[in-house]
N, C-alpha and C positions, 0 to 999 in steps of 0.2 A: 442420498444418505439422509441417516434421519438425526432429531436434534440429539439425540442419544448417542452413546456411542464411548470409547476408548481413545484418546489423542493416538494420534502416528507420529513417532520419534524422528522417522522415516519420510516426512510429508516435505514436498517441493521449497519450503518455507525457511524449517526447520534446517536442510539442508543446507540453504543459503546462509543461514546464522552461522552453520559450523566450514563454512567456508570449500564445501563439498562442490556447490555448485554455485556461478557468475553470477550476479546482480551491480547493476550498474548503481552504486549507493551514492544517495545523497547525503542522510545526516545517520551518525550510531553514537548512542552517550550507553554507559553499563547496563540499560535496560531497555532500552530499543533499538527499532534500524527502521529506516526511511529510504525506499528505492525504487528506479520507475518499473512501472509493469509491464513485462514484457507484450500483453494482450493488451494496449490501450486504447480506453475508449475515447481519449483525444490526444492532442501534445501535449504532453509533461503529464500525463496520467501516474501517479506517484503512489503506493503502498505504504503503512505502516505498521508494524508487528510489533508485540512484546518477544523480548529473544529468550525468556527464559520462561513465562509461564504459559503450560501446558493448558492449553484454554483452545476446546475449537470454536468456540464463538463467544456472542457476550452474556452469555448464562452459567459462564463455568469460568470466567477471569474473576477473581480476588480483585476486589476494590480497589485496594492499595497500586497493584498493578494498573489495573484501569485507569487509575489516576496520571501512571509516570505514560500510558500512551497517548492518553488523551491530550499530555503535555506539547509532547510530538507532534500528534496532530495537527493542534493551532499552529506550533512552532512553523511545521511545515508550510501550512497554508498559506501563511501568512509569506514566506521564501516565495512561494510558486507564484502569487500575486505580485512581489516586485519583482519576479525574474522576467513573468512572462505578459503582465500587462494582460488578465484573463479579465472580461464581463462581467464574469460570474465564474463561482465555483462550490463545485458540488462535493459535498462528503458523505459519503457513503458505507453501509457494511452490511452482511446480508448472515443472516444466521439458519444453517440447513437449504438442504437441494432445492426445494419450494421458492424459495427466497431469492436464489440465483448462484448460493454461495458452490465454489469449485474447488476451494483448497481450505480444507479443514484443518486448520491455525487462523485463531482470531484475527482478521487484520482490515482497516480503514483506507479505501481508494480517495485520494485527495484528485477530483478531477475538473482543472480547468475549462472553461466554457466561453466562447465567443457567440453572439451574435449571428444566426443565420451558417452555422457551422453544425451539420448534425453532427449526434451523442454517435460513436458506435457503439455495436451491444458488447454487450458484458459477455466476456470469455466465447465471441465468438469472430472478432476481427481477426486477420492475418497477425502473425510475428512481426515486430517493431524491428529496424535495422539496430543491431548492436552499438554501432558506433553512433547513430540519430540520438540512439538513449542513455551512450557514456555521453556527449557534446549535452544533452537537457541537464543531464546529472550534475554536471561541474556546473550549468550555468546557475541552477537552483540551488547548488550547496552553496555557491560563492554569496548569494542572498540571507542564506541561514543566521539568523542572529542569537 
């Protein structure tokens, strides 16, 4: 897909905001939600979205917006480093098919990194156990400040 394009109302994301489809959530304040991803590229590999602006990447979010996910973001990061004791951690977001992105709604993978642990790829590892990723979920939200 190209950077162009129409938002999907419809898109895997967007459905998870309206509570259509599961997500093991970690943090939601009236303008975001923070939850891990189902595809991740390590433990506690964690997504963040805006829930209400129609933005499929960062060339089409309002600033304003930008700003309350970016809040998240750090918020998040910052949870997943005392939850899980990670090396290092990578923030990521990819804008357009080229890039690597798969789901067209803006959104930033907060992904923990250890030492001698390889990265898996991006939206090509197996499905995470449901319950692996509700047990990371609680353990990162209970870190949320």
């Amino acid at each position: 897909m190209s950077l162009d394009g129409a938002y999907d109302r419809d898109n895997i994301f967007a459905k998870i905001v309206r509570g259509e489809m599961p997500a093991a959530r970690i943090f939601e304040d009236y303008d975001t939600l923070a939850f891990m991803d189902v595809f991740p590229q390590s433990r506690g590999h964690t997504l963040v979205i805006h829930k209400a602006a129609p933005a499929r990447n960062l060339m089409e979010i309002d600033p304003q917006a930008l700003n309350s996910v970016m809040a998240t973001v750090q918020r998040v990061t910052r949870a997943v480093r005392a939850a899980l004791k990670p090396e290092g951690i990578m923030v990521a977001q990819f804008n357009g098919a080229a890039a690597g992105q798969t789901v067209y709604h803006l959104h930033f993978h907060v992904i923990p990194r250890w030492d001698g642990v390889p990265l898996g790829r991006h939206g090509e590892g197996g499905m995470a156990d449901p319950a692996e990723l509700a047990k990371l979920a609680k353990q990162i939200a209970a870190a949320v400040q």
